[in-house]
Every structure is written in C-alpha cells, then in structure tokens.
C-alpha positions in Angstrom: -20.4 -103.9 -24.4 -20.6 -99.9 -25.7 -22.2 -99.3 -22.0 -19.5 -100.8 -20.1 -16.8 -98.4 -22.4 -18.8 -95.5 -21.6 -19.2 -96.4 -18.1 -15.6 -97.1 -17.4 -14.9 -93.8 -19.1 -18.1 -92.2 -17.5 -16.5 -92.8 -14.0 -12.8 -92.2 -14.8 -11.6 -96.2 -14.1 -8.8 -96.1 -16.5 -5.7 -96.2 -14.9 -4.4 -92.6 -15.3 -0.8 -92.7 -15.1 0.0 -95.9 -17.1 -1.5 -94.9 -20.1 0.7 -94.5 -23.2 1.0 -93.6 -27.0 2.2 -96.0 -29.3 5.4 -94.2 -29.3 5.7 -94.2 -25.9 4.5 -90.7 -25.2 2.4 -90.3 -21.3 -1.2 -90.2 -21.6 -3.4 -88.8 -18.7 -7.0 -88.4 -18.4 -7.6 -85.3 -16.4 -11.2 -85.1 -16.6 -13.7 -87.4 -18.5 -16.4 -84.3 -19.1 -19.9 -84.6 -19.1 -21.9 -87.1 -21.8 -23.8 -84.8 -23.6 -27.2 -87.2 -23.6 -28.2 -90.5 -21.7 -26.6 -93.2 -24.0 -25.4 -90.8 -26.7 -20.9 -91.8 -26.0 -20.4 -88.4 -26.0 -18.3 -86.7 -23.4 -18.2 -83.0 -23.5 -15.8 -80.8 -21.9 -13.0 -83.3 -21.5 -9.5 -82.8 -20.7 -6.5 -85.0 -21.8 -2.8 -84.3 -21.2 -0.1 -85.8 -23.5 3.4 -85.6 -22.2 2.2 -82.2 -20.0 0.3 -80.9 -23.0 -3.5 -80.2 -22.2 -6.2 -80.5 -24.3 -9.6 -79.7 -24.2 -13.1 -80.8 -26.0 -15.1 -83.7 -27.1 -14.6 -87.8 -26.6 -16.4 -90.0 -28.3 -16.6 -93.3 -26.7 -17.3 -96.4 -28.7 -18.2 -94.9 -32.3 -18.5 -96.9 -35.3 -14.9 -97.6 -37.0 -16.1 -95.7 -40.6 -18.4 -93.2 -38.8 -17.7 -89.4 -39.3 -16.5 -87.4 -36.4 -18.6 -84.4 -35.2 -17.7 -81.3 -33.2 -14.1 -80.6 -32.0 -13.1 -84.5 -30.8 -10.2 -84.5 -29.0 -10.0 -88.6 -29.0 -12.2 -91.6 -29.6 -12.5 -94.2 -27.1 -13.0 -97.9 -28.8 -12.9 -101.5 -27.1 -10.0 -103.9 -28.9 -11.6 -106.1 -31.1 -8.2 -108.2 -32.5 -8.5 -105.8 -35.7 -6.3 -103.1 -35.4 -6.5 -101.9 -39.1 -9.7 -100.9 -39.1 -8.9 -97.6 -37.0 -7.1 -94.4 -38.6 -4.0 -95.1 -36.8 -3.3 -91.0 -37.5 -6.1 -89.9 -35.7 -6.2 -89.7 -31.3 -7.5 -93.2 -30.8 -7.4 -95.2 -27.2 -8.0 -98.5 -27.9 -8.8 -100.6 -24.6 -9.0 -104.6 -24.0 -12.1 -105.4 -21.8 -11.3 -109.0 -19.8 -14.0 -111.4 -19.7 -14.6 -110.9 -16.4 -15.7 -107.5 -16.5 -18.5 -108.7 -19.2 -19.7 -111.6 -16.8 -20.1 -108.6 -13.9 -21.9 -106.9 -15.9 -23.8 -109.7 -17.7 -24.7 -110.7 -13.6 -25.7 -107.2 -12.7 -28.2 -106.9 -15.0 -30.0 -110.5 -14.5 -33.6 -110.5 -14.6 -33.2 -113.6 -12.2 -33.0 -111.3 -9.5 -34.3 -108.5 -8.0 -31.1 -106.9 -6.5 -28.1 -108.9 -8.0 -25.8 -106.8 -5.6 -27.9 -107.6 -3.1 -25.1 -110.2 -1.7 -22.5 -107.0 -1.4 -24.6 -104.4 0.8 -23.4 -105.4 3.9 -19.8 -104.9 2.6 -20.6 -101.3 1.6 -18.3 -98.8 3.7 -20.3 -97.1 6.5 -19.9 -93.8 5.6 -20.6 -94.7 1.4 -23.6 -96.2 2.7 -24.8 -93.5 4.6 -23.8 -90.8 1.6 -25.5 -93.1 -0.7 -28.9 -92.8 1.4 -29.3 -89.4 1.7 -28.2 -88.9 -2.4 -31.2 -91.1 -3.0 -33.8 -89.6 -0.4 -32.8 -86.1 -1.8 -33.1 -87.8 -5.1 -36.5 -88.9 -4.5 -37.3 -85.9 -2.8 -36.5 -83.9 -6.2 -38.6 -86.3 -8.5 -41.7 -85.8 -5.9 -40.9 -81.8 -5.8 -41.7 -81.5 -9.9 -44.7 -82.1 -9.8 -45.1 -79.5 -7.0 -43.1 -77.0 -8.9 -45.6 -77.9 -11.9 -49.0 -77.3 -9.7 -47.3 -74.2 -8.7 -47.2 -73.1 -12.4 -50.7 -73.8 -12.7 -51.6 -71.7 -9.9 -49.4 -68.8 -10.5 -47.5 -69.0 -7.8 -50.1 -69.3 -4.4 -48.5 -71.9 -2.3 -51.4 -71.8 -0.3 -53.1 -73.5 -3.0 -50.2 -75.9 -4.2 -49.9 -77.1 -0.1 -53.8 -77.8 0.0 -53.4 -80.3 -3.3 -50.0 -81.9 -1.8 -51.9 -82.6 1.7 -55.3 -83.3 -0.1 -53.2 -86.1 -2.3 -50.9 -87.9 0.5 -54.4 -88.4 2.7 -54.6 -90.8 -0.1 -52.1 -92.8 1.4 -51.0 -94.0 -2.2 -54.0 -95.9 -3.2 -56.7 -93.1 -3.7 -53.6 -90.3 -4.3 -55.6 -89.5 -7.6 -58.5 -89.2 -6.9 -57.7 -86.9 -3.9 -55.4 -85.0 -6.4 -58.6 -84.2 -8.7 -61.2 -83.5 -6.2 -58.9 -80.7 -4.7 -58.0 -79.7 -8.2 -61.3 -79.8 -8.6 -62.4 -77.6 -5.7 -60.5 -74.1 -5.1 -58.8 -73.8 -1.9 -60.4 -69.9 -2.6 -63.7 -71.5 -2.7 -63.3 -73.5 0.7 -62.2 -70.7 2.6 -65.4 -68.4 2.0 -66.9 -70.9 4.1 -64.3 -72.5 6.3 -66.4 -71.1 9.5 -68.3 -73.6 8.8 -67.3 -77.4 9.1 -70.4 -78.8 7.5 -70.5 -76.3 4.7 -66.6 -77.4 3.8 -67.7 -81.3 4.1 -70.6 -80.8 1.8 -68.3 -79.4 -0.9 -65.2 -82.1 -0.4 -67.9 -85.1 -0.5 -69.6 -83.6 -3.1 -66.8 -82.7 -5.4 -65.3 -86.4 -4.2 -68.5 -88.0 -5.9 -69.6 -90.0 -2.5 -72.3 -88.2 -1.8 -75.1 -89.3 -4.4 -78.7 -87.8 -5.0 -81.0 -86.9 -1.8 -82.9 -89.6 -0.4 -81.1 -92.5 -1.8 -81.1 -94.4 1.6 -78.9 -92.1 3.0 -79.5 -91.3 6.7 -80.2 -87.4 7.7 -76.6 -86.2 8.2 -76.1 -87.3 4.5 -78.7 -86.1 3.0 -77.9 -82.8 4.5 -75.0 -82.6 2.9 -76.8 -83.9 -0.6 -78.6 -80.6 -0.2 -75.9 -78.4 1.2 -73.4 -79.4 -1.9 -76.7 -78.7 -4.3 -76.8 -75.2 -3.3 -72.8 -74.6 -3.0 -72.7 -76.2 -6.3 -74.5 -74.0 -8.0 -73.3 -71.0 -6.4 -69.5 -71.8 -7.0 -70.2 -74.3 -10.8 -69.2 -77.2 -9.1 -69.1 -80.5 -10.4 -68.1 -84.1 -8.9 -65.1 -86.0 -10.6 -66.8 -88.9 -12.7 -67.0 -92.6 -11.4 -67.0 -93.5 -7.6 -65.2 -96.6 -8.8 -62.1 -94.1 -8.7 -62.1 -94.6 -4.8 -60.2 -97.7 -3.3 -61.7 -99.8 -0.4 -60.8 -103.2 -1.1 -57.6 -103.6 1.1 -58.2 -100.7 3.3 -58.5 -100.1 6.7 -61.7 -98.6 7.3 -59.6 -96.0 9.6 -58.4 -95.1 6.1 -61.4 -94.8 4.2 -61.6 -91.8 1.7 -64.5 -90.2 3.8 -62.7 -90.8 7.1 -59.6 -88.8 5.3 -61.9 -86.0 3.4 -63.5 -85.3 6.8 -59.8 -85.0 8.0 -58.8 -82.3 5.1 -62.2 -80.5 6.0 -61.6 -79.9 10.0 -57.7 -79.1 8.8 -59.0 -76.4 6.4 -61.4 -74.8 9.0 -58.7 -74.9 11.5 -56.2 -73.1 9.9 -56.0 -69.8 7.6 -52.9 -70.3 5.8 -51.4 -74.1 6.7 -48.3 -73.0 3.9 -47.3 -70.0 6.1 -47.8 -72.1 9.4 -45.5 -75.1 8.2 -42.8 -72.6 6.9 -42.8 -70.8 10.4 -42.5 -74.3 12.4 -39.3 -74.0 14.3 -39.4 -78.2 14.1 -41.1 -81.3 12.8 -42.7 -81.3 16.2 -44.0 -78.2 14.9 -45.4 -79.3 12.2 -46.9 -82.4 13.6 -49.1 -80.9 15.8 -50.8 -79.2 12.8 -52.3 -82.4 12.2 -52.7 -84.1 15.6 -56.6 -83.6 16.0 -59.4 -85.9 16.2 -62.4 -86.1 13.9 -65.9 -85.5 15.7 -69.9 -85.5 16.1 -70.6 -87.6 13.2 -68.0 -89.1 12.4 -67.2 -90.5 16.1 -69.3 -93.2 15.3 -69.0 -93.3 11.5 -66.2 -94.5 9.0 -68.3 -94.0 5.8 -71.8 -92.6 5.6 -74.9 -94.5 7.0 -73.0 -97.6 8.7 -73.3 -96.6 12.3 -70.5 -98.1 14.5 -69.3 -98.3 18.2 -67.8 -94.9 19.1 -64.3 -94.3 18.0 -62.1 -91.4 18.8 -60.6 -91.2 15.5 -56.8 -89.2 14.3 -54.1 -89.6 11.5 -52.4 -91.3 14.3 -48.4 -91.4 14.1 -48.0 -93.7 11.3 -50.9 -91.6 9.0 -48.9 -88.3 10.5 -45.9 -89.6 9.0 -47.3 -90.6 6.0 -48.5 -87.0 5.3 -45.0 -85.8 6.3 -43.5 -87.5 3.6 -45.3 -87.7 0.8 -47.0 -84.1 1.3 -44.9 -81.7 3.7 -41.6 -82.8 3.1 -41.3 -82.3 -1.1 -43.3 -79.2 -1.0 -40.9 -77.7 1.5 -38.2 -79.1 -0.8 -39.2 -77.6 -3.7 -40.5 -74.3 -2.0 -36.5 -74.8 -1.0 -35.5 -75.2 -4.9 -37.7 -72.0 -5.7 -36.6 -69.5 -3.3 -32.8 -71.1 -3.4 -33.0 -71.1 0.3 -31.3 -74.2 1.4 -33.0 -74.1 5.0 -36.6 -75.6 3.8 -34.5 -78.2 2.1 -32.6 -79.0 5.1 -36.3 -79.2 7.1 -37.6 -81.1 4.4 -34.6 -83.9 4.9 -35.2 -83.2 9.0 -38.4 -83.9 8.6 -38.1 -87.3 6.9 -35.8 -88.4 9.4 -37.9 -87.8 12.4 -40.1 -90.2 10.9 -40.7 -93.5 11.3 -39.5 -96.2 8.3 -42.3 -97.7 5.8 -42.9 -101.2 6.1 -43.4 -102.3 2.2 -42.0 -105.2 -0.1 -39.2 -103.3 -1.0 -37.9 -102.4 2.6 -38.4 -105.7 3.2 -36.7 -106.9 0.5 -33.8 -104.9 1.4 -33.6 -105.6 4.8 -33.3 -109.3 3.9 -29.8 -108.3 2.1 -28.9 -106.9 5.5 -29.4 -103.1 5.0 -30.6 -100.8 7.9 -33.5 -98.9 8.1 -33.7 -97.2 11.0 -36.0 -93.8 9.8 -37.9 -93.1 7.0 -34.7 -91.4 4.8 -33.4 -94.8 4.8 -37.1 -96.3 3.6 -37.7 -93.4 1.0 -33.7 -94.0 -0.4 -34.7 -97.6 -0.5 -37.5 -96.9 -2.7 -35.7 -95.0 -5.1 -32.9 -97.1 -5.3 -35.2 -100.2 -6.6 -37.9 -97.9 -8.5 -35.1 -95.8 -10.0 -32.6 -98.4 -10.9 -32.8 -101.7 -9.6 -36.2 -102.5 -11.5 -35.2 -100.8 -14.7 -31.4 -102.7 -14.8 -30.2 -99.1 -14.1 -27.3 -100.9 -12.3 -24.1 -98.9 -14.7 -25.9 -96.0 -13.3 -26.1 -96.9 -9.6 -23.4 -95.8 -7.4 -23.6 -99.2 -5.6 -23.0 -100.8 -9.4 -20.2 -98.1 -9.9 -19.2 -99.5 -6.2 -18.9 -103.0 -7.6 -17.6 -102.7 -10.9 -14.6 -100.7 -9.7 -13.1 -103.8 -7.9 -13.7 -105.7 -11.2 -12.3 -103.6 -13.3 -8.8 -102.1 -11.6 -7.4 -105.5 -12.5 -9.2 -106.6 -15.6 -8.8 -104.1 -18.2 -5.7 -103.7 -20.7 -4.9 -100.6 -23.1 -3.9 -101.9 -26.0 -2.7 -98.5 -27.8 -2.9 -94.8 -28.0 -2.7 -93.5 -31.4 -2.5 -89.6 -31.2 
C-alpha cells in the first residue's frame, strides 16, 4: 500500500492539526511539495511546522526501514506495520496506521471487473466539481493533442501555414485513416500545392497521387481518372513526388461512403484552392461561426455523382456536413489554436480553442456511452472530449489515485479511517 501513503500525503489528507510528537510536541503539515518523479515517494519542497517552528526540504514517503536517506530530508513518511523498532526513533519519522477500509477502496478502485468502479458515485459529484473536473480534462486533452502540433511545428520551422494544412489534412481522417492523411500531407508540401492552387484538378492530381489511389493509366479507370494518372505523372516529376506505400493503409470497411478518403482528399483540395492562408483566416475569426463557414462548401463536377473513382452514382450534393464540421473542429482547429495559444503565451486562442469545442456538438462513441449509463451529462463536445480523457487517461490504465474523481472518493474514506501512530522528530 506505498501508493496509497503517497497518495494521502500527495493530496494533503492527514489531519493537520492533530498531529503530534511522541513527546507531545504539535505537528503541522503546511505544504506536502511536489513528488519529484511519477512513483518515486519523494516530495520536494515541503514544509513542516513543529510547535511554530518551520521547516523546509525533502519527504520521503514509504522508504525501506534500512535504506539511506538522500538530499536534505526533512521527515520520512512510513505506514505502521506493529514493529516499531525497526525505525530510528531519533530521526523525524511519521508513522501512520492505514484502516482496512481504506485498502478495500482502493483494492475496489482499481478492479479490472469494471470499467469505471466509481462509476456508481458520478451522480453524487458536486455540480460545480463536476463541471471544474470537465473543463481540467478537455484542456487536458486539448494539451496532449497540441504536442504533437508543437512537434510538426519544429519540423517545419515555425510556418503555421504548413502545420494547419497537416492538422486539417489528418482530422479529414475522421480517426480511422488519421495516418494516412497525416503522411500524404507530410508527404506533399503545402509550398508545392499552392504553385498550382488555381487550379482544382492540378491540386487533386497531386493529393490522389501522393495518397496512392490513383494507380497506373489505363487500369480500367474511366477518363476523369486517368487524367489525373497523367496529370500526377508530370507534377511528380517536376516536384520528386512519390506515393506513400500500400493502398491497404486506407480504411473502407466500416465507412460511410460519404466518408471515403477520396470524398475527403477532394474536400482538402477545393479548401486549399479556396483559401491563401487558412492559419491566418482561422486566427482572424471573430467566432466559431467564423470558422465554420471556412469549411461549409460542397464538393462538385465529378464528384457530384462520384464517392470513389469509376463507380458512377445518383447525383449527390455532397459537404462535411455539421457532424464532419465538428469533427474537424476538434480534432484539427481547436488544438492547433491551443497550442498556437501555448506558443505565443496568448491566452485568447486558448480560450477560442475551449469556445470552439463547446459550440460543438457531443461524440456519440462507447465511451460516452458508457458514461452516460453512470448518469453523467454530456450536453457539448467539452463534456465528450473530457470523457475521453478521463477513461483513456486513467480509467483504462487504473490511473484511479491519480484521478481527481478517485482523490474525490478516497477523501470520504480516509478522514475517518486513518490513525497516526507517532512522530518521532
């Protein structure tokens, strides 16, 4: 039970004025500092007072008995065992007695018979803890999705103009072909598209092409398609362009064929010949309505009666659509503005960034589901996207010590079930 010592200490649960030394002498935790590592029972920078006298430095929580102290340790932290020999009586030791039914809680937390053991106490959550909690997560999230943003803007020395085409070229990827969206515009220079974004086919035969779905000339294509064949042989050459390896990268078993890879490259082409500089446009939108409308167009001429190549079908006006718009909004628009937000340490594009997420409509997955089933709300898509953190980030990995919902819980457990035994110091 280490974890449960350092996570009582971690969160400050000990009872601060009833602690006392063995000779009687007041002991008060005034701030449990910072554990150095994940796991490591190392609190830097704490701060103990002993009859009004402060002291500052490290606490080691749960150390072996015989183990050598490093660094300036202030006190050592160690659960009651029924041995109280074993422990230097003359050096600062708090000894604490966990109840049994502080191990059970924990024991329950972390079941693997469940997939939210707290489930059963959401609804009991205050209001306002509940809706803190939701925006932590949804900016938490937001930050994990924002790195590797941060890191593509690394790569291209600081355009963002480049970085925003890769973030709207992977969420058209609606999860399931994220990658391969990723690598073809990786793959294919924004710089390269824009030398010939007058032209609409010239930017399809260079997004197909660099997608690997277009194939060789004359392969039973039909003449739109082996235009483009030819088109992409000729841009190919002139920019060394190559197609990402394997077609079987794509994804169309489960998909709609309104969201088939060529119906969402054709998208990112008529966006890219739109617009010269979509980056500057979506940090100049006054609102999300703003930004929606850089996306609310309908694919044309070919495609109005296509959804991959060759397979003619009845004519379809066809758009992202509200939920596709969202979709992009979330997973493309909102974390780069986030982490445009964390680079210019401008708070306003992170404030958009959360605006944004709010004007959108919730996701519909297992896990929003499965939430919902415990009784929690999700009325917008911050309150999908904290959902999805919450079980990704912690309640799939047991994370539950760590979860401010587990913190929640455990509190009520362990104000009356815990007993210091002494304070040697």
């Amino acid at each position: 039970m280490d974890d449960i010592l350092a996570f009582i200490w971690r969160n400050n649960l000990l009872k601060r004025e009833s602690l006392r030394c063995c000779d009687g002498r007041g002991l008060r935790v005034v701030s449990p500092g910072r554990e150095t590592s994940c796991g490591s029972g190392v609190f830097a920078g704490a701060v103990i007072e002993t009859d009004g006298k402060r002291t500052s430095g490290n606490v080691a929580v749960s150390p072996s008995p015989k183990g050598g102290k490093t660094g300036n340790v202030i006190l050592t932290v160690a659960e009651a065992d029924g041995d109280l020999r074993k422990w230097n009586s003359s050096s600062p030791t708090l000894l604490v007695e966990i109840g049994r039914e502080i191990k059970e809680a924990a024991r329950n937390l972390r079941s693997k018979t469940e997939e939210a053991p707290c489930g059963g106490t959401m609804t009991q959550l205050p209001p306002l803890f509940a809706a803190d909690l939701f925006t932590s997560l949804a900016l938490e999230r937001l930050q994990n999705k924002s790195t590797r943003i941060l890191k593509w803007l690394e790569l291209y020395n600081g355009d963002w103009e480049e970085v925003c085409y890769v973030s709207i070229a992977r969420s058209l990827g609606f999860g399931i072909n994220g990658d391969p969206f990723e690598e073809t515009a990786r793959r294919l220079p924004l710089g390269f598209l824009r030398k010939h974004a007058d032209s609409l086919f010239q930017t399809e035969a260079m997004l197909f092409g660099c997608a690997g779905l277009l194939g060789k000339p004359d392969e039973g294509n039909d003449g739109y398609t082996n235009r483009l064949c030819n088109e992409f042989g000729f841009l190919s050459r002139k920019f060394s362009l190559s197609p990402i390896e394997g077609k079987e990268k794509w994804r169309f078993s489960g998909v709609r064929p309104s969201n088939f890879p060529h119906q969402r490259i054709a998208f990112l082409a008529k966006l890219i010949t739109r617009f010269d500089g979509i980056f500057a446009r979506i940090t100049d939108a006054r609102d999300a309505s703003e930004i929606r409308d850089i996306f609310d167009f309908y694919l044309d001429d070919y495609w109005d009666t296509h959804y991959t190549f060759g397979r003619e079908t009845p004519p379809v006006k066809k758009s992202l659509g509200r939920g596709g718009n969202d979709i992009v909004l979330i997973n493309g628009i909102a974390p780069l503005l986030y982490a445009y937000s964390c680079r210019q340490g401008n708070d306003v594009y992170a404030d958009r960034a959360v605006s944004l997420i709010e004007n959108c409509r919730p996701e519909r997955n297992h896990i929003t589901k499965r939430f919902a089933a415990y009784g929690m709300p999700c009325d917008n898509a911050l309150a999908s996207q904290a959902m999805v953190e919450l079980y990704n980030g912690y309640c799939s990995k047991r994370r539950c010590l760590g979860c401010r919902i587990g913190v929640h819980y455990m509190k009520g457990v362990i104000s009356d079930n815990i007993r210091i035994i002494c304070f040697n110091g």
